[in-house]
C-alpha angles and dihedrals in degrees: 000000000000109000094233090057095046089046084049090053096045096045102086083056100050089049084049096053104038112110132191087256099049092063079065113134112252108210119177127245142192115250116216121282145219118270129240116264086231123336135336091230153029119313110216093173146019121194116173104224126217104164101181096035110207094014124111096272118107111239111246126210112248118200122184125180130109117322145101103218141040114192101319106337122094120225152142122279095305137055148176122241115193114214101205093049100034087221137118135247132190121220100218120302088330123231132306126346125297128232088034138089090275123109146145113256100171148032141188142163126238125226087252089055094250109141113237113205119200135191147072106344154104111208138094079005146001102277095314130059137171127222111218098192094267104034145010116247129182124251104239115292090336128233105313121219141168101243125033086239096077119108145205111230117180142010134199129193114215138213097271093043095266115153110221119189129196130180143092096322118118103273088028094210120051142169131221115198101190093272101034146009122249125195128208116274086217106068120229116230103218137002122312106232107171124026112186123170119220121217090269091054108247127139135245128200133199144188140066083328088137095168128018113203093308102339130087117226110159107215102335150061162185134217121186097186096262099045143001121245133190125247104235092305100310135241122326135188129027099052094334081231123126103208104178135045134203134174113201126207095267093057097258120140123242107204110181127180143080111337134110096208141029117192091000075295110130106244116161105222094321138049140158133241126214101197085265106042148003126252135195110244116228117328128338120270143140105284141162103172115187110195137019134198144174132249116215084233085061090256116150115234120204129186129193132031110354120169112179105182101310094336111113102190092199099241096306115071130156138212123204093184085266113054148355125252137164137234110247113300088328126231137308113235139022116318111211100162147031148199143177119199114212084263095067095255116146123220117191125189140208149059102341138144105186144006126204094336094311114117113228146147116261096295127077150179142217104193086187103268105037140008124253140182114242119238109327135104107189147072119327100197139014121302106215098183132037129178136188110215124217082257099060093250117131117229115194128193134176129109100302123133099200132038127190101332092318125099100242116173111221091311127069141167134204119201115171092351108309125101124214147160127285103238111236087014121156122239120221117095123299120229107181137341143199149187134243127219082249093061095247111125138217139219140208112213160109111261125194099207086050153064083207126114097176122040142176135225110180090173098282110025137065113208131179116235102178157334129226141183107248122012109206118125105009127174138169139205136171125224129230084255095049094262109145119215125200136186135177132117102303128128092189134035137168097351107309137082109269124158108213108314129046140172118226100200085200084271108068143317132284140167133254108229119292087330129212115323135167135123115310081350131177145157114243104168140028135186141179121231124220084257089058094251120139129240131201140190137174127103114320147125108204132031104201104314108350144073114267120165109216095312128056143153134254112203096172104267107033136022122242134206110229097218115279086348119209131350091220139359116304130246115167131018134187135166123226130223094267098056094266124143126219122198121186142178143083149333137172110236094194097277113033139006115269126193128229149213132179147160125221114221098196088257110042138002116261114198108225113236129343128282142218102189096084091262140086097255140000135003091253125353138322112221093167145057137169124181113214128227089252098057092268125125142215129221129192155161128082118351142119100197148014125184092357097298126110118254116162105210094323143062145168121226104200090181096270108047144359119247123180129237095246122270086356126202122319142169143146126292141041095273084051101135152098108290090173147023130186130175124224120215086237093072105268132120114213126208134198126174136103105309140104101206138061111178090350101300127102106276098156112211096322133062155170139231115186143174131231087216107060124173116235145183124191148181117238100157141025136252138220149226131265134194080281090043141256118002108234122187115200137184139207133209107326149301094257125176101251091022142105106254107205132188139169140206129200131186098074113149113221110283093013127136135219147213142203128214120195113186152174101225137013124264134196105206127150118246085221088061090064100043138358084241095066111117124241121274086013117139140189101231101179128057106254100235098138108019114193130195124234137212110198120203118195090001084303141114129187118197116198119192123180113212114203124236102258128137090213085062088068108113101007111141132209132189104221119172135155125247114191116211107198104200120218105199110304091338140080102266094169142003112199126180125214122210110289122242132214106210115195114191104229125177131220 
């Protein structure tokens, strides 16, 4: 039956059942988030924190750097981690700003308890604040310097409670004596990296510091509190710069950093000093160690790059006076800070990944026996692919090590919440997915168990699917007839020669034509239109024969040019409801990258929406689109602003004009940003990608967007067989105000007719009540107020509503259910009932 006519039927009901509430606005909103397992950024410092020393109150780890969020709290650049709770505070509004150059590089404790926070920064103070507990509050007029890029690097407390400062600031050492600050009278010649103070109380200092006022000292110093003096002529080679600074239980000095020397004595990156001379510690390596710390049993802790013969420690080593030995398997990424709680527990900071096996977020712990992440529970690292099964599960891929609070190599799934590991799966770093008619699923990829590009995953076995040449780029779709297309930056898969893109038939692999070809080219996105060709985009200038700048069509035999093409290498495509294509990325407009964003006509491109960056698009680039059930669309990647309007990350196109999604999506780098949408059936939108907020709250790698007015379709009565079978009564996505509603019903005997009942309350009537034909236990489960009729075809009927897009549509419900009529020559043989749904309009 024609729409018009079904929309025409239906409308006295809809007018009966609005109400005033249901003309209610419906705007999305994110839903909370997982927390980081750390922190989302780099970690410049750790300072265990004790502030009232012997008192009843357990000591917390404090870790400062460059981030704006710690488990699930937002702040600025530091943060607190309590041990006892494995969970994150913030300490105001924390220092500095995020997402900027700011950030916290050093920490100490006063002799009051109060925390001092050091760096690159100007608020609450100039470079330098102290945390009473309660506020910041500045220290005095702060470290001046010339350029705002000059930082403060490391602080020292000594013995009568003076603060002393050292790093890139103008005077690069200063003292605050609890009212001012004082400088040295004798000028250091370069930044103060490392303070340490020894048992007498005197202060080293170490760095570039190359002369201080006359006397040479080469990296690092000694002050006695009335002159500086040299250490035996310093370190020399590498950088000439001592970075890190340790005093051991029997009062030597532990300088670490880039030198090749110390005394004239060779010492790899660290060496000891006995009060008369320095000493190389352990055997000899290649070595640049960051940080240093102190065990209470006198060990020596060391984090960053130690090679001790052929050992590689991994970033964590250890030194007992005697000897050198790691922390289990070590850590993956760069250490540049350590610290050791009363307890013996170890914390190292960076930029790390994992530890030991264990997926985190740039902070760890060795809690003696075994390494662990600290708060979270959720991603560690971008999800580049997401996926929403046919089930209603979530699968996520990208290159994490840990989802929700399970470990979860590079694959996850999440099923009634709770995310968790794909057993067998293989680890390397997941592109796109898909899913097959069968309900197995595929994934784009590089493995690193594998020569495979493409692999299956059909709920218990792993299976290769192919291998390819080059792996950048790569993308996957399945056809309405099972065919898979991939595309990526290969030359060769599978076998065959193939030149970016191939079809597997579910036999073997083949090209499609000559391919995509260009300078440094590669596909990065494909997409099936309504007519089943393919489309692909990526960076390109011909598709088989002809010319096609960076988009083209596939229609199963020969490759097409879609006008100009596009303005810049693709990234993401997506075909709307009426056959259109939309390409969007990025270009380069001859001073910064703009993003972009355009529909193909079937005739020409048509750029969305207006712009005030100087391009045709975004202020940096779009790597994802998603089309909604009511005709909108979704943009996304890394961007600040489109049209002049603010829109971190995200933003709706309604047709007219884009709008953002709030405070959007927003992180810390330069690649911070959405990588992939998908849409759930329930009314949410999901995004992956490389960010820790979502409207402003932590949301770590992966968010939602919802709505307050979701569609729905559910199932109140039974249904019952017929002479075919049961009668079952289905929906799809839906129903959505400016959407297609479809629903289908099987069971249908050859020959037989349908009809459809649409009503405002439910009903329990016999079938036998109607007519003597009715079968036993049937029932009319809908009141009968539009009756259509249906015309089955292969025992199946497919029933299509579109729902206009009107807001007083929200919330209206409608009892739909099947009944079957099985005709026995030119009278009623048999009258069946399917379940009976009840169908609520939502909008999105």
């Amino acid at each position: 039956m024609p729409t018009d006519h079904i929309l025409g039927a239906l409308a006295p009901i809809a007018c009966a059942l609005l109400t005033g509430s249901a003309a209610a606005q419906c705007p999305t909103g994110w839903q909370p988030g997982l927390g980081v397992p750390g922190v989302d950024g780099s970690v410049w410092t750790t300072h265990w924190w004790d502030p009232d020393g012997s008192g009843p109150a357990q000591g917390k780890l404090v870790v400062g750097g460059a981030f704006g969020c710690a488990g699930t709290v937002a702040t600025a650049n530091i943060a607190v981690y309590d041990p006892a709770t494995n969970g994150w505070s913030a300490l105001g509004q924390g220092v500095g700003t995020v997402h900027t150059s700011e950030s916290v590089r050093a920490l100490a404790t006063l002799p009051n308890g109060d925390l001092v926070a050091a760096g690159r920064f100007s608020s609450p103070g100039l470079r330098i604040a102290r945390w009473d507990g309660t506020s910041w509050s500045p220290l005095g007029a702060g470290l001046p310097g010339s350029t705002g890029l000059e930082a403060a690097r490391a602080l020292a407390v000594l013995p009568n409670g003076d603060l002393v400062a050292g790093g890139e600031f103008t005077d690069h050492l200063s003292r605050w004596d609890g009212t001012a600050w004082h400088p040295w009278s004798e000028r250091l010649s370069a930044a103060v990296h490392a303070l340490a103070v020894m048992p007498n109380g005197d202060l080293i200092v170490g760095g570039r510091v190359a002369v201080i006022g006359s006397s040479f000292v080469n990296g690092v110093a000694r002050w006695n509190g009335t002159s500086w003096t040299g250490l035996a002529g310093g370190v020399a080679g590498g950088n000439m710069s001592v970075d890190a600074l340790a005093v051991l239980p029997t009062g030597d000095l532990v300088a670490a950093g880039s030198f090749l020397r110390a005394g004239g004595v060779p010492a790899i990156g660290i060496a000891r000093w006995d009060g008369t001379r320095w000493q190389e510690l352990g055997t000899r390596g290649s070595s640049y160690p960051a940080a240093l710390a102190v065990a209470a049993n006198g060990e020596l802790i060391v984090g960053g790059q130690l090679t001790v013969g052929s050992t590689d420690f991994r970033g964590t080593a250890r030194w007992d006076g005697t000897s050198w030995s790691g922390f289990r398997n070590g850590v993956q990424g760069a250490v540049a800070a350590v610290a050791v709680a009363p307890g013996g527990e170890v914390y190292f900071g960076g930029s790390i990944a994992r530890a030991g096996g264990v997926g985190l977020a740039n902070v760890a712990q060795w809690t003696g026996t075994s390494w662990s992440r600290l708060g979270g529970g959720g991603f560690d690292a971008p999800v580049s692919t997401l996926l929403v099964r046919a089930d209603g599960d979530v699968f996520a891929g990208g290159s994490f090590r840990v989802a929700g609070h399970s470990v979860a190599e590079s694959f996850a799934l999440e099923t009634g919440g709770q995310w968790s590991a794909i057993a067998g799966a293989p680890r390397g770093t997941v592109n796109a997915a898909a899913e097959r008619a069968d309900g197995s699923l595929l994934f784009a990829g590089e493995f690193l168990n594998s020569n495979s590009v493409l692999m299956s995953w059909d709920g218990t076995v792993w299976q290769d699917l192919a291998s390819a040449s080059r792996t950048q780029g790569l993308d996957v779709v399945v056809a309405d007839d099972g065919d898979v297309f991939l595309g990526g930056s290969f030359d060769r898969v599978g076998g065959i020669q193939a030149s970016l893109v191939a079809r597997h038939d579910g036999t073997g692999w083949s090209a499609l034509g000559g391919g995509l070809r260009g300078p440094a080219a590669r596909c990065e996105a494909l997409a099936l239109a309504p007519s089943g060709d393919l489309v692909a985009g990526g960076t390109f200038t011909t598709a088989g024969t002809v010319a096609a700048n960076n988009v083209a069509r596939w229609n199963g035999t020969q490759w097409f040019a879609m006008g100009s093409g596009a303005p810049g290498p693709v990234h993401a495509l997506a075909v709307l409801a009426d056959g259109r294509v939309l390409a969007a990325g990025a270009l380069w407009n001859g001073s910064i990258n703009v993003g972009f964003v355009q529909v193909w006509d079937g005739t020409q491109w048509q750029t969305l929406g207006t712009t005030t960056d100087g391009g045709s698009g975004f202020g940096s680039t779009v790597d994802a689109l998603l089309t909604l059930p009511d005709g909108g669309l979704i943009a996304a990647g890394r961007f600040a602003t489109l049209g002049g309007t603010s829109a971190s990350n995200a933003a709706r196109w309604d047709g007219l004009v884009w709008s953002p999604f709030g405070a959007g999506l927003d992180g810390i780098g330069w690649r911070n940003g959405v990588r992939t949408l998908a849409w759930s059936p329930t009314g949410e939108v999901l995004f992956g990608g490389d960010f820790t907020t979502a409207g402003g709250a932590t949301s770590a790698h992966f968010a939602r967007l919802r709505t307050p007015c979701p569609a729905s379709a559910t199932d109140y009565a039974p249904g019952c067989s017929g002479n075919a079978g049961p009668v079952a009564l289905s929906a799809g996505d839906g129903p959505w105000i400016g959407a297609v509603f479809e629903s289908t019903t099987v069971g249908f005997v050859p020959g037989g007719l349908g009809a459809a009942v649409f009503g405002a309350t439910p009903s329990a009537t016999p079938l036998v009540n109607l007519h003597p034909a009715g079968g036993a236990g049937c029932v009319l489960a809908a009141s009968p107020d539009v009756v259509l009729a249906l015309a089955p075809v292969s025992g199946i009927a497919v029933l299509q509503l579109a729902i206009p897009q009107d807001l007083q549509l929200v919330g209206v419900q409608l009892r739909q259910q099947t009944l079957t009529l099985e005709l026995q020559g030119p009278q009623l043989g048999g009258l069946f009932a399917s379940n009976a749904m009840l169908v609520t309009i939502g909008a999105f």
